[in-house]
C-alpha positions in Angstrom: 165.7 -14.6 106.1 162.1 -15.3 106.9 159.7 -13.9 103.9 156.4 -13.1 102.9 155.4 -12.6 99.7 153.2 -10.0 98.7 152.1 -10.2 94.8 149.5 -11.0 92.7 149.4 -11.1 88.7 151.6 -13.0 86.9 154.4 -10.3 86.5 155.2 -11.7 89.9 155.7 -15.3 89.1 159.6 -14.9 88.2 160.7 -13.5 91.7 158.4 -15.2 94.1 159.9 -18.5 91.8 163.3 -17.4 92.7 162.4 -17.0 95.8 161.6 -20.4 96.4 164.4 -21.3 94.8 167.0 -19.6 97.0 168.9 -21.6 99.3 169.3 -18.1 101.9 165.7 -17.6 102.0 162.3 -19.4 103.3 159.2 -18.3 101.9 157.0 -18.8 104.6 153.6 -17.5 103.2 151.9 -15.0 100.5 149.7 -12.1 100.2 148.3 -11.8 97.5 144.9 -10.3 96.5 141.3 -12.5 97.1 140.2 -14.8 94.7 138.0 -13.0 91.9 135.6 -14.0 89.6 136.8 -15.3 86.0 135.6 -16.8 82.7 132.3 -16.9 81.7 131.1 -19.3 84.2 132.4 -16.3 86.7 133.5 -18.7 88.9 136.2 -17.8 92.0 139.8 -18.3 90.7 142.9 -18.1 92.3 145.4 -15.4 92.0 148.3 -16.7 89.7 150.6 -15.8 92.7 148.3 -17.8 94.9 148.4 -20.8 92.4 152.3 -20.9 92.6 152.3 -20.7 96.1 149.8 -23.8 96.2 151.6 -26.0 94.6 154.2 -25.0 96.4 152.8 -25.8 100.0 153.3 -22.3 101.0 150.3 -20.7 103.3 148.1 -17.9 101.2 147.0 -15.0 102.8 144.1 -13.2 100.6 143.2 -10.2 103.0 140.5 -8.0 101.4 142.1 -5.3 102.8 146.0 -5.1 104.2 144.7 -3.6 107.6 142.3 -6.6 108.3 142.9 -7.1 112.6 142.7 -10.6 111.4 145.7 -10.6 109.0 147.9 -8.2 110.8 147.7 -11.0 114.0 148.6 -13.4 111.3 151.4 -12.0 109.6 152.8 -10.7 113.4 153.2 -14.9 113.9 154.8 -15.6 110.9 157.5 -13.3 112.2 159.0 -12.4 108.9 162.7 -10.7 108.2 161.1 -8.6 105.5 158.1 -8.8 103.2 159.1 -8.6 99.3 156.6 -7.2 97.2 156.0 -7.6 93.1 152.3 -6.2 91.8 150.6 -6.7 94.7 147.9 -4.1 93.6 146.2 -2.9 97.8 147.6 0.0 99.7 150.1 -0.9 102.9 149.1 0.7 106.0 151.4 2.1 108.5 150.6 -1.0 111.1 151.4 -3.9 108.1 154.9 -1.1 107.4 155.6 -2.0 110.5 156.0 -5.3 111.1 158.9 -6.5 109.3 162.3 -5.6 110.9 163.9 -5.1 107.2 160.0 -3.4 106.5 158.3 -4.1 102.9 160.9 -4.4 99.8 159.3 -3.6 96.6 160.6 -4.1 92.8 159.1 -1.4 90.8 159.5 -1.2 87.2 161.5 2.1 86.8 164.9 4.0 88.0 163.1 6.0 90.3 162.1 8.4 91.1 161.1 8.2 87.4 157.5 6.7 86.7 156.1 6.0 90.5 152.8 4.5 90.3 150.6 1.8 88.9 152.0 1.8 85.2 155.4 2.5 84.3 156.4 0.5 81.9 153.5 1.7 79.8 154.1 5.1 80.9 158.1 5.3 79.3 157.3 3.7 76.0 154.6 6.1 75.4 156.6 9.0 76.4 159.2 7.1 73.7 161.8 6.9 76.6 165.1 5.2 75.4 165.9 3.5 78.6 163.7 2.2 81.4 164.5 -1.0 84.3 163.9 -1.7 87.8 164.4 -0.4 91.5 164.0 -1.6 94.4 162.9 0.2 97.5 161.7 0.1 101.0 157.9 1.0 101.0 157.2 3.8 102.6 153.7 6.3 103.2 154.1 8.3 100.2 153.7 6.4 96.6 156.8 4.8 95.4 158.8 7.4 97.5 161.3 4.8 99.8 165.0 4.7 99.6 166.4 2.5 96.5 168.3 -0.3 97.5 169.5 -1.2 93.9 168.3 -0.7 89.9 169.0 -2.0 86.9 168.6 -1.1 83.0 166.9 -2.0 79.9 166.5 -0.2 77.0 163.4 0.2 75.1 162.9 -1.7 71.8 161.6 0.1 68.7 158.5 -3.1 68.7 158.3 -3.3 72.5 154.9 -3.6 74.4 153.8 -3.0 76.9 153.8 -6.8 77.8 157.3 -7.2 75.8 159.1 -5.3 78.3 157.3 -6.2 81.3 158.5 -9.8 80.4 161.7 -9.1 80.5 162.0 -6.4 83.9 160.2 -9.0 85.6 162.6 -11.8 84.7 165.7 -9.3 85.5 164.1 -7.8 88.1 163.9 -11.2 89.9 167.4 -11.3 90.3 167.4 -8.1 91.5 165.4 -8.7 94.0 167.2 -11.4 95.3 170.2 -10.0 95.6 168.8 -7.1 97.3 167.2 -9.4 100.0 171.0 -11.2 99.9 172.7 -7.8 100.7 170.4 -6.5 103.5 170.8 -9.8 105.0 174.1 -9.7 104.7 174.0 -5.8 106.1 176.7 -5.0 102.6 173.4 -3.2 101.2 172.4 0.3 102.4 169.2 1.8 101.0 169.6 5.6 99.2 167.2 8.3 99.4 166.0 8.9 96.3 166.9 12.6 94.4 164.4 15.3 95.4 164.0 16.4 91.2 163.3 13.9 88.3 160.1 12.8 89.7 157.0 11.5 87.7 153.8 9.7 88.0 152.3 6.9 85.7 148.7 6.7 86.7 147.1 3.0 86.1 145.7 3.2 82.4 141.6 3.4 81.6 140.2 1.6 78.6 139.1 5.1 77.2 142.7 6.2 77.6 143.5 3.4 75.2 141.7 5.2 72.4 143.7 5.9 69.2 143.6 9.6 68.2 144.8 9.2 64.2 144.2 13.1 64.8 147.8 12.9 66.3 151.1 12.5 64.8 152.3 8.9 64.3 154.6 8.4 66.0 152.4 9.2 69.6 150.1 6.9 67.5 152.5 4.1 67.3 153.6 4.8 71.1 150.6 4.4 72.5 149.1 1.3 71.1 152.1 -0.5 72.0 152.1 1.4 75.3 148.6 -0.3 75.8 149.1 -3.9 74.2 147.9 -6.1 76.3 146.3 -4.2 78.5 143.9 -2.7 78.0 144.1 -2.9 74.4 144.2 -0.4 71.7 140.8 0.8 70.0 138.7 2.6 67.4 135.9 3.1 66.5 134.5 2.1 62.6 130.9 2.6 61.7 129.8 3.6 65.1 131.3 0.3 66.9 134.5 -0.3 68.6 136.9 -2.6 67.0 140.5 -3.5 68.9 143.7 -2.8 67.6 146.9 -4.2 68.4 150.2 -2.4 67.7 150.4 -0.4 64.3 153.3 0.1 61.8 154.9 4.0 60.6 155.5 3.3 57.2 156.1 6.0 54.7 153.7 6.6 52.1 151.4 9.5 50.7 149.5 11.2 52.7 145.6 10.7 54.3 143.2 12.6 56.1 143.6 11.2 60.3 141.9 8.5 60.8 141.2 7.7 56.6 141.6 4.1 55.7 143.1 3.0 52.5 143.1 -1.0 51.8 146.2 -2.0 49.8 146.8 -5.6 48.5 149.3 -6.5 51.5 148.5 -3.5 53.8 145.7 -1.1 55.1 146.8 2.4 56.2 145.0 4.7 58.2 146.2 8.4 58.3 147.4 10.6 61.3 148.5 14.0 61.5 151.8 13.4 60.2 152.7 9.5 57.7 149.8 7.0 58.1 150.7 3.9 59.9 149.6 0.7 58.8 147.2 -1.8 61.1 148.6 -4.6 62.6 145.7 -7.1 64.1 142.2 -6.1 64.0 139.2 -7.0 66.2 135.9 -6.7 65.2 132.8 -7.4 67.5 132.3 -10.7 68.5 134.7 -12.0 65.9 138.7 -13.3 66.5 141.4 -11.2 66.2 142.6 -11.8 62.6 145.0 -9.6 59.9 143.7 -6.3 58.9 143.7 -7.1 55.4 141.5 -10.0 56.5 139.6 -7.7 58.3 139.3 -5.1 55.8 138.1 -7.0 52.9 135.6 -8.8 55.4 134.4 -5.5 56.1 134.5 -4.5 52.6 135.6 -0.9 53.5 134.6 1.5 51.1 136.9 4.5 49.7 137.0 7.6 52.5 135.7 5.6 55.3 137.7 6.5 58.6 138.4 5.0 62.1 137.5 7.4 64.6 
């Protein structure tokens, strides 16, 4: 079939490379979003979708918006089969819908109808859900809503990250993908309505709701600083400034007041509402991310003091 791509970050990579790779398919342009500032020079840097199709030869399509006149003419001449989709972060209007004669064919990271919307992944490990994977669906108006063409699984690791997991749906989900474009071309693949109970949303993830609250228990502590490692980063704040925190340990031991920190020779605890968990990697203002011991006796923490 004739395809275009619509993706941007780099969660995209593995299917639009697979893509490319296919001997059924031709890739005959991208969509992906316009090139944004970066780095501290701020200068105007390609999407890493964008890049891949580059160097690849394949046309780039960098609408600001997905109704442009402008890009709806162009995609009409391209005269695609269907348009896959991996992360490619604008809304789809009706009139783009349209176009395709297979329509828009998205990999989404969840068995839906579980987890619809921007962050899923991050949304089932900090619910601690055991399993999680990938659908795919035809897009439709309503968010994440379309019929499911095909899912797979993937259980959730007790050390997974958000970026952990991601790595590896979007690596499985590839093939996924493919073979879901195989079987519609093919006409062996029929898409299913998804069930009308089960359904939940995972909104996209703020920097202040990446706050640690040691005022919780800890395991929802644990949860959701993985849940936000990378992005956008787990956080505290000690003496009045906001230090990052990547994901933390449960360990037993006695008992602190949430959010106390005790500095141990090969550990520093901080207490939550149930067993303190111990730091991982600490960040303090306009330093490197180094050990929390490191960071602790840089600090010199004193007895009692607390991350908030």
């Amino acid at each position: 079939m004739r395809l275009v791509f619509a993706g941007t970050p780099e969660v995209a990579l593995p299917s639009l490379r697979a893509l490319l790779a296919s001997d059924r398919h031709e890739v005959v342009a991208v969509v992906t979003r316009p090139d944004a500032p970066a780095g501290r020079g701020r200068h105007l840097v390609r999407s890493p979708v964008g890049a891949l199709a580059d160097e690849h030869g394949v046309e780039v399509l960098t609408p600001v918006k997905a109704s442009d006149p402008a890009f709806l003419d162009r995609l009409r001449e391209l005269e695609p089969d269907a348009c896959p989709v991996v992360a490619y972060g604008a809304l789809l209007r009706q009139a783009a819908l349209d176009i395709p004669p297979q329509g828009w064919i998205n990999l989404h990271f969840s068995i839906l109808p579980a987890w619809r919307g921007a962050a899923p992944v991050q949304a089932a490990i900090r619910h601690g859900d055991e399993i999680t994977g990938a659908s795919t669906f035809r897009i439709v108006r309503e968010l994440d809503a379309g019929p499911v063409f095909g899912v797979l699984t993937e259980p959730i690791r007790a050390d997974d990250t958000a970026g952990t997991l991601l790595d590896r749906l979007a690596e499985a989900g590839a093939g996924l993908l493919v073979s879901t474009l195989d079987g519609i071309e093919d006409g062996t693949l029929r898409a299913v309505e998804q069930p009308g109970d089960g359904t939940s949303y995972a909104s996209k993830i703020s920097t202040e709701d990446a706050r640690l609250d040691f005022t919780a228990p800890a395991i929802a502590v644990d949860r959701l600083a993985r849940a936000v490692t990378p992005d956008p980063g787990a956080w505290a704040e000690f003496r009045g400034e906001r230090i990052k925190l990547g994901p933390v340990k449960r360990v037993v031991a006695d008992a602190l007041p949430p959010g106390e920190l005790r500095v141990e020779r090969k550990r520093v605890l901080v207490g939550t509402a149930t067993d303190p968990v111990a730091l991982g990697e600490v960040q303090a203002p306009g330093k490197k991310r180094m050990a929390a011991t490191d960071w602790a006796r840089g600090a010199r923490v004193e007895p009692g003091e607390r991350l908030k």
